[in-house]
C-alpha positions in Angstrom: -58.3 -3.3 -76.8 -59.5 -2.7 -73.1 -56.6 -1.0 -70.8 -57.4 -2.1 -67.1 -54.8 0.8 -66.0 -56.6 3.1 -67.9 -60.6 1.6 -66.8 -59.6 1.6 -63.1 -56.6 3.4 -62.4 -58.2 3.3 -58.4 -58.0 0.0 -56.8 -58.4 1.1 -53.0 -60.7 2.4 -50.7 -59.2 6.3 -49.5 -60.6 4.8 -45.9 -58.4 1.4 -45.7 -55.1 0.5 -45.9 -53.7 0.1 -50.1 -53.8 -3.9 -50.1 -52.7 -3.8 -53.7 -51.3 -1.8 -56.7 -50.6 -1.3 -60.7 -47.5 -2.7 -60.9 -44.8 -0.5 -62.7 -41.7 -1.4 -65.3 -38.0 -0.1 -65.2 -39.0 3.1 -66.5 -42.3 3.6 -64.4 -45.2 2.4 -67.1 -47.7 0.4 -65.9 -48.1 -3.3 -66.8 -51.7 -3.7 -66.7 -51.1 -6.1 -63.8 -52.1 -5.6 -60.4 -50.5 -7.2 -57.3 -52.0 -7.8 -54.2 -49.8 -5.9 -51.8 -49.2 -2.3 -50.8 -46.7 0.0 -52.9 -43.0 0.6 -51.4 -42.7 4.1 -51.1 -40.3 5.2 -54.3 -39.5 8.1 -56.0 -40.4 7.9 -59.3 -42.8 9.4 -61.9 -44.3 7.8 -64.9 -43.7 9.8 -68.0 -44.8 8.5 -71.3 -42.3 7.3 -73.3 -41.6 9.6 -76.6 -43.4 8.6 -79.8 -40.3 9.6 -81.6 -36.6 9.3 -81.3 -34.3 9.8 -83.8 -31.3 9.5 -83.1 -31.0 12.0 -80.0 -29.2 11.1 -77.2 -30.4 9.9 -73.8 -30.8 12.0 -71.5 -29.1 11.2 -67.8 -30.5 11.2 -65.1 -30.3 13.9 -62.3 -28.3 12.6 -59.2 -30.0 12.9 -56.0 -27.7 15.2 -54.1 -28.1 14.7 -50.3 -25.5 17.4 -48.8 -23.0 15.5 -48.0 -21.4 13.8 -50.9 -23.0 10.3 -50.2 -24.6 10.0 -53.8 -22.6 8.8 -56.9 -23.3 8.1 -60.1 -22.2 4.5 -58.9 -24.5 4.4 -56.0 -27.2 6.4 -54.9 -28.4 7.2 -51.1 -31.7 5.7 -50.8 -33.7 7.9 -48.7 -36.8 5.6 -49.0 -35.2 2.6 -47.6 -36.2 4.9 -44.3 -39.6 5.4 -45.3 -40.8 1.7 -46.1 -39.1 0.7 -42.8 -40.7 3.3 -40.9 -44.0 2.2 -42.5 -43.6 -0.9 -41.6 -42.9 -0.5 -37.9 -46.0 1.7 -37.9 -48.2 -1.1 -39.7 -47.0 -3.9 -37.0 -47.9 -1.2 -34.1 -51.2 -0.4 -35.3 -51.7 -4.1 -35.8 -51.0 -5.3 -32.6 -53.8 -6.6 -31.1 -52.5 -5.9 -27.4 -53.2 -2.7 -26.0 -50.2 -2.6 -23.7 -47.6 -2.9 -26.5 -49.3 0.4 -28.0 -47.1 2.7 -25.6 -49.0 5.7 -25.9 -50.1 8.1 -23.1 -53.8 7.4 -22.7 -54.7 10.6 -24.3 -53.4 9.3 -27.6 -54.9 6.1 -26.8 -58.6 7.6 -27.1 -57.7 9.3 -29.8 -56.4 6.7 -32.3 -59.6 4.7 -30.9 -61.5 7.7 -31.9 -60.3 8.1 -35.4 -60.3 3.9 -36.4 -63.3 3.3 -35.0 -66.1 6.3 -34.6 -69.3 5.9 -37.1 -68.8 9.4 -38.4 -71.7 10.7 -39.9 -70.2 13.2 -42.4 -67.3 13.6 -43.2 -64.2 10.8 -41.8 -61.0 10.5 -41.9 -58.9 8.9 -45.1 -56.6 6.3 -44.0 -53.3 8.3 -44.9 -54.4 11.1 -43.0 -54.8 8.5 -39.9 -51.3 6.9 -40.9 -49.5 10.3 -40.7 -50.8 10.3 -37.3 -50.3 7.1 -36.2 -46.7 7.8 -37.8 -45.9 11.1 -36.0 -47.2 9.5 -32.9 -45.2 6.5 -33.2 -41.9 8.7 -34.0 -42.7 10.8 -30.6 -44.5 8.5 -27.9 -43.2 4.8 -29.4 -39.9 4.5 -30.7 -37.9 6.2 -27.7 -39.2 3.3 -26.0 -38.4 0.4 -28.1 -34.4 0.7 -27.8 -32.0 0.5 -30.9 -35.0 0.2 -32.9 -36.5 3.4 -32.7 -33.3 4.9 -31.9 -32.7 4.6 -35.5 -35.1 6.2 -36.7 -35.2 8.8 -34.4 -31.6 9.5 -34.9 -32.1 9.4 -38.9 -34.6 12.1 -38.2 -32.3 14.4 -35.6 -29.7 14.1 -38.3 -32.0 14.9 -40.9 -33.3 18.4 -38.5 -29.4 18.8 -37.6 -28.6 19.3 -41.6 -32.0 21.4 -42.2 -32.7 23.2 -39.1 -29.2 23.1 -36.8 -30.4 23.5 -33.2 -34.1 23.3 -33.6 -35.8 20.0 -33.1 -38.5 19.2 -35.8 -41.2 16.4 -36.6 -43.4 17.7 -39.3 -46.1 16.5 -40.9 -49.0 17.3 -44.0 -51.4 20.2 -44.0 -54.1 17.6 -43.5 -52.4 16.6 -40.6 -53.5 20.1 -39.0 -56.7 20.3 -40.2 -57.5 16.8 -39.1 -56.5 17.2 -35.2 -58.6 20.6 -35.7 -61.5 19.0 -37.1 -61.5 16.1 -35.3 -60.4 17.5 -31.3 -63.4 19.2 -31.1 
């Protein structure tokens, strides 16, 4: 029998936005089904289940240990409850079809035009190297603009530097990240 998961584990294009996804069980297998919406960001990694278990106990799983005691084995701090709302704030920004709501310094402005829209010839830019972007700009030039909002987020993030890094402000993205305002600046 045919596995679709295993035929065509890819369902998106690297250059648009995921519009849909395997979708996964309790324990992170996939069941053959595909729906027709973007993945929530989650932590999880699917492991194939053991062909054999006899009689050996479960093993538990580790706690998620955020620093300051938040985390129990009764209820866990979900850290990407931030991430999925993040993404979506970034996905109604980049969507909006009025320039003036953009809230970007016109530098910025040419450049996002630059990346979404420019025929490259070789090679281009994949669409989560563009969304880290868009999402590092939107952090720094947006959300200190839109009120409680982006204060939110912001102070998630200045809490998150405070813990990590006391004193010393950070907003950090991938490697790609650099290599892509390198590549593409010049």
């Amino acid at each position: 029998m045919s596995n679709p998961f295993v035929d065509r584990p890819i369902l998106n294009s690297p250059y648009a936005c995921p519009a849909r996804h395997w979708e996964l069980d309790d324990r992170g297998q996939p069941t053959r089904k595909t729906l027709e919406t973007r993945r929530c960001a989650d932590f999880i990694t699917p492991i194939p289940k053991p062909r054999k278990q006899q009689g050996a106990p479960k093993q538990g799983e580790l706690l998620f240990d955020d620093g300051k005691g938040l985390s129990t084995q009764t209820q866990r701090y979900d850290r990407t409850a931030v991430i999925n709302a993040v993404r979506r704030k970034v996905d109604r920004w980049r969507l909006d079809p009025d320039p003036n709501h953009r809230r970007v310094t016109p530098e910025t402005a040419r450049l996002l035009t630059y990346w979404r829209h420019h025929p490259f010839s070789g090679l281009r830019p994949f669409f989560c190297q563009i969304e880290a972007v868009e999402t590092a700009i939107w952090l720094t030039e947006v959300a200190p603009q839109i009120g409680k909002a982006g204060e939110r987020f912001r102070k998630h993030l200045a809490d998150a530097n405070h813990d990590a890094n006391p004193g010393l402000l950070c907003l950090a993205s991938k490697a790609e990240f650099q290599k892509m305002i390198g590549r593409f600046l010049t």
